[in-house]
C-alpha positions in Angstrom: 36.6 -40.3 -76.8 37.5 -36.6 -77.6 35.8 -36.8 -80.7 32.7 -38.6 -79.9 32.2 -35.9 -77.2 32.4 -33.0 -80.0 30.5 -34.7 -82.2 27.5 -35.0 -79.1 28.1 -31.3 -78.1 27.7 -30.4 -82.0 24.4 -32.4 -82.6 23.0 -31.2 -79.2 24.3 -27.5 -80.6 22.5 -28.4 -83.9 19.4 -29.9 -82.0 18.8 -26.4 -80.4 19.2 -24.5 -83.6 16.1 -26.9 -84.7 13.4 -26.7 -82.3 14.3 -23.2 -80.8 11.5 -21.4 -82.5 8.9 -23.9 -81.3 10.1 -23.5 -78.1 10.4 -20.0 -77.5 7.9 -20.0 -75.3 9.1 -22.7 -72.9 12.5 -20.9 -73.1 11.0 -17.8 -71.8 9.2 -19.4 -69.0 12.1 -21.0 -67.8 14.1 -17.5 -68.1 11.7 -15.9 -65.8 11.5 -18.5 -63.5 15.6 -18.6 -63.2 15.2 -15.2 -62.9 12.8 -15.5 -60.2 14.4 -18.0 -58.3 17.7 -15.9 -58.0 15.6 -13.0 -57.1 14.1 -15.1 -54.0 17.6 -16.2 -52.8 18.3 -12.3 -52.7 15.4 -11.6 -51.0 15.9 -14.2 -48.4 19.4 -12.6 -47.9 18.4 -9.9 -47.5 15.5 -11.0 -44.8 17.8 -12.8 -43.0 20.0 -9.8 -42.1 17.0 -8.1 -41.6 16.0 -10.6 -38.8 19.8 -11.2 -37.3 19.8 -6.9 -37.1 16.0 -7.4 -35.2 18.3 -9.8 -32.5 21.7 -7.7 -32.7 19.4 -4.2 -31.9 17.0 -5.9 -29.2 19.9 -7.5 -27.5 21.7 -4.1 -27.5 18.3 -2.3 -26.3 19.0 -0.2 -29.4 15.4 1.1 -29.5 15.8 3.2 -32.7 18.0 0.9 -34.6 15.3 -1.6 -33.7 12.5 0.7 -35.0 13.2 1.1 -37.9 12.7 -2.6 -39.0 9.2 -2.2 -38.2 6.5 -0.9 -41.0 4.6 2.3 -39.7 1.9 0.0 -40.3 3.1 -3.0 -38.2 0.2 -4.7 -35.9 1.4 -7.6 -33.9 -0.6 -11.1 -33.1 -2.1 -9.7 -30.5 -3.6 -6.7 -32.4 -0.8 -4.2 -30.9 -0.1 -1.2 -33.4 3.7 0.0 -33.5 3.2 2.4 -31.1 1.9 0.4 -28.4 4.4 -2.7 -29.5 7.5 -0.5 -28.8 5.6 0.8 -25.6 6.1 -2.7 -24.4 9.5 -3.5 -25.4 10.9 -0.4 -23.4 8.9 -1.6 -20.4 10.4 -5.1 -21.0 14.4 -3.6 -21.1 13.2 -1.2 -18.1 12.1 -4.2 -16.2 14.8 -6.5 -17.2 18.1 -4.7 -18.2 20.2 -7.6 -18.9 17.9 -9.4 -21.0 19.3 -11.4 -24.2 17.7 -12.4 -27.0 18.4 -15.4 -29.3 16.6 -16.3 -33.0 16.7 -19.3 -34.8 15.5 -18.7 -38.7 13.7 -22.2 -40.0 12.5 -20.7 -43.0 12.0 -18.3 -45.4 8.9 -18.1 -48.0 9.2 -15.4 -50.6 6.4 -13.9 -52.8 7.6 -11.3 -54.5 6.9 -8.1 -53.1 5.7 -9.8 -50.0 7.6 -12.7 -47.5 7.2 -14.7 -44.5 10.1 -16.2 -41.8 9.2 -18.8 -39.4 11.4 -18.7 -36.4 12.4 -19.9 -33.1 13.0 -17.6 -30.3 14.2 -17.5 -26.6 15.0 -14.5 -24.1 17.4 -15.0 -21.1 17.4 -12.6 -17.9 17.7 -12.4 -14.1 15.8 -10.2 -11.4 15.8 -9.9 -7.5 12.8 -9.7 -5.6 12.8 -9.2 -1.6 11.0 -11.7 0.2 10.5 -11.9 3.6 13.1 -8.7 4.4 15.5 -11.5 1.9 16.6 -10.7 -1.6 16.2 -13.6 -4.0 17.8 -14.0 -7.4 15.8 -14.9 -10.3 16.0 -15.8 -13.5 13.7 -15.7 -16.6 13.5 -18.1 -19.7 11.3 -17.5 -22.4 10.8 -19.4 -25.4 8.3 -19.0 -28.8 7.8 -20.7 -32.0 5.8 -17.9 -35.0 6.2 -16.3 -38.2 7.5 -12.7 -39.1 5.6 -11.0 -42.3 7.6 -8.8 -44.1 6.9 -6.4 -46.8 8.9 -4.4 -49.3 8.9 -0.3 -49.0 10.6 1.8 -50.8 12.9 -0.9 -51.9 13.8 -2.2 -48.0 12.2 -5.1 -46.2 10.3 -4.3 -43.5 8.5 -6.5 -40.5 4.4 -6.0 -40.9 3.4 -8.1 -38.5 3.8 -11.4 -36.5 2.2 -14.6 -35.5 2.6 -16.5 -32.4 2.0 -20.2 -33.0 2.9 -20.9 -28.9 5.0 -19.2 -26.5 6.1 -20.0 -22.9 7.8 -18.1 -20.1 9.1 -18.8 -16.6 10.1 -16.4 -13.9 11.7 -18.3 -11.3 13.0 -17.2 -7.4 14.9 -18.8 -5.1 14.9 -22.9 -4.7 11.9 -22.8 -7.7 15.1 -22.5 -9.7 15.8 -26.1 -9.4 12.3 -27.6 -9.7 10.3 -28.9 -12.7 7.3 -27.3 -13.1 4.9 -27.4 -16.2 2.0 -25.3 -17.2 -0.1 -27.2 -20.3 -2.3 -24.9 -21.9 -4.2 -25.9 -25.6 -2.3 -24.1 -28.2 -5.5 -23.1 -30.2 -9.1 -22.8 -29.0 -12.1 -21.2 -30.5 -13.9 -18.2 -29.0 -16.5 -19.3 -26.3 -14.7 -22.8 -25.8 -14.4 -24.1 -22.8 -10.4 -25.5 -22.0 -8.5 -26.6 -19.4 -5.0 -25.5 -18.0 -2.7 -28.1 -16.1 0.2 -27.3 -13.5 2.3 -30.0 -12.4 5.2 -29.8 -9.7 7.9 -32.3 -9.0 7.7 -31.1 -5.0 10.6 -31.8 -3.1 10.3 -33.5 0.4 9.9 -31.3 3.5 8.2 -28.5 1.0 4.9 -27.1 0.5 3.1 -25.4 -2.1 0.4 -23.3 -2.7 -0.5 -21.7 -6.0 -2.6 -20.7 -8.7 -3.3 -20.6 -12.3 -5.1 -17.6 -14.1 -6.1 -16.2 -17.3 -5.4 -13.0 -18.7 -6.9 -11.5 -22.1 -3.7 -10.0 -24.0 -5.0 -6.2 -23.8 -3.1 -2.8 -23.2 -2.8 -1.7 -20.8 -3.0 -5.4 -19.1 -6.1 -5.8 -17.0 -4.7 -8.7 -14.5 -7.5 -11.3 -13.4 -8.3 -12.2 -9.6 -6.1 -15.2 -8.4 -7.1 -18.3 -6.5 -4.3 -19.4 -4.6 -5.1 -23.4 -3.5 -2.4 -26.2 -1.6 -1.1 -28.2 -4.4 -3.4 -31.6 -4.0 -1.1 -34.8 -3.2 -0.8 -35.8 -6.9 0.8 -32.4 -7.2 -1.4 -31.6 -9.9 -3.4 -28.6 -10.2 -6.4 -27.7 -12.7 -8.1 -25.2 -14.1 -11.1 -24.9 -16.3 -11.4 -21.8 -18.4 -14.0 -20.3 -21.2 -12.0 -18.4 -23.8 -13.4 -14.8 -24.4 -15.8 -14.5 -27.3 -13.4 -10.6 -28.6 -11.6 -13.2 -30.7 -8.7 -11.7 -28.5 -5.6 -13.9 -27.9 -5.3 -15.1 -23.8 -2.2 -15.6 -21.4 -2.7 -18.4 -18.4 -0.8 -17.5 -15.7 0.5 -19.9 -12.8 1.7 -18.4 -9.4 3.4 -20.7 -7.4 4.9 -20.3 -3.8 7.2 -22.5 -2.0 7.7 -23.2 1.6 10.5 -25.2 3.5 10.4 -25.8 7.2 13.6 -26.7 9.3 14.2 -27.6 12.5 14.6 -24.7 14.4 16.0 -26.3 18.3 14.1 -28.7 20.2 11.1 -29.0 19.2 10.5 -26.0 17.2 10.4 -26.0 13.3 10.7 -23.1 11.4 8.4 -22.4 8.1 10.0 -19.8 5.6 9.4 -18.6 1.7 12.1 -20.8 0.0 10.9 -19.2 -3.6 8.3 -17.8 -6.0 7.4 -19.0 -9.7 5.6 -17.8 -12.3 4.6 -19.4 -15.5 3.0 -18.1 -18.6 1.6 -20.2 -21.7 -0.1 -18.7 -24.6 -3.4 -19.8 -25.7 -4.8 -18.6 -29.4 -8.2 -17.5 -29.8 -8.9 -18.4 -33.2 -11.1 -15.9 -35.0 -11.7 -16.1 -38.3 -12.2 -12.6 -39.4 -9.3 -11.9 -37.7 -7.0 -14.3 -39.8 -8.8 -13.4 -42.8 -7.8 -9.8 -42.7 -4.0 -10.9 -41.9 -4.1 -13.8 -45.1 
């Protein structure tokens, strides 16, 4: 068996030594294409680390640190430059100080000097808010699905800019805590269309609601849009119809939601109080197709 397996190894050996020279070309392809290939698992090394420092610096507030995985040039989905991206992270740490942020890496593309990274993220923190002369704990949960761009500069990877397939947020007080609420907004929608946002509230007996649901255009500094506060209808269902700005600019809808108890407060007397607040934020893309142009 030892013998018939040199015997193959030489004729294979001899077989090469044949048609080498005809195939010197397909040899060299395949050369650079190994060599390409272990060039991409580098890269996406070293883009991963690059990502995991983005989570390890945010979660640590580390506002340098986390600058300096950002391009100078870095605009975000929402048209934000570096400047005015960073303004906002600071006022996010200001506003919650205990946040914490998790990342989730689902892929990574490579193209040479260029590279993309879908991901999954979610933020944790907590708040207090007084109500009614009474402080009420909250907490926030925020959750995303998008893609970092990356670039190489000066031999380091850098973030370029983002996109934001859909993103979701809830700021909850009090008893909202412990009630499913669901804000539905279309993912996608084309500049001038018209869409519709859905709220809906698994109420618990003895409560009542009322709340809202509005639209904001992702500017800076935010320009917040006049609410309508309505009673939840009996279905506990609430809708609104929108028309998505024709800026091409990406939009926010916003649900305000605030829940009442009553209890009985002696012989026939009932008391109504503010059991909690809610917020809830879905994102809604304005596709424009000049702006994906310039990012492709």
């Amino acid at each position: 068996m030892k013998k018939l397996l040199f015997i193959l190894i030489l004729g294979l050996l001899t077989a090469g030594n044949v048609y080498l020279p005809a195939q010197a070309g397909y040899f060299s392809e395949k050369k650079a294409e190994f060599i390409q290939n272990y060039q991409d698992k580098r890269a996406e090394k070293d883009i991963r680390k690059v990502l995991e420092k983005q989570n390890k610096f945010a979660s640590k507030y580390n506002y340098k640190g986390l600058s300096t995985l950002y391009a100078p040039d870095f605009k975000s989905a929402d048209g934000f430059t570096k400047d005015v991206y960073f303004s906002l992270i600071k006022e996010t740490w200001e506003s919650y100080p205990d946040i914490v942020y998790t990342i989730d890496i689902k892929n990574i593309n490579v193209d040479k000097d260029k590279a993309s990274a879908d991901v999954y993220e979610t933020s944790l923190a907590t708040s207090t808010q007084i109500a009614e002369g009474v402080q009420i704990f909250g907490e926030l949960h925020s959750y995303s699905n998008g893609t970092y761009y990356l670039k190489k500069v000066d031999g380091k990877w850098l973030i370029c800019s983002e996109k934001v397939n859909n993103e979701k947020s809830y700021l909850k007080y009090g008893d909202t805590r412990f009630i499913n609420m669901e804000l539905k907004s279309p993912e996608k929608v084309k500049p001038g269309e018209y869409y519709t946002s859905t709220l809906n509230i698994d109420l618990p007996e003895n409560a009542f609601v009322i709340a809202s649901i509005g639209r904001d255009v992702i500017t800076y500094p935010q320009e917040k849009s006049e609410e309508i506060f309505r009673k939840l209808p009996d279905d506990n269902i609430l809708e609104r119809m929108f028309y998505a700005n024709n800026d091409g600019k990406n939009e926010f809808n916003v649900a305000s939601v605030g829940l009442s108890k009553s209890e009985s407060a002696g012989v026939g007397k009932i008391r109504v109080y503010l059991a909690g607040i809610a917020f809830i934020m879905t994102r809604v893309n304005v596709e424009n197709e000049v702006k994906d142009a310039e990012k492709d």
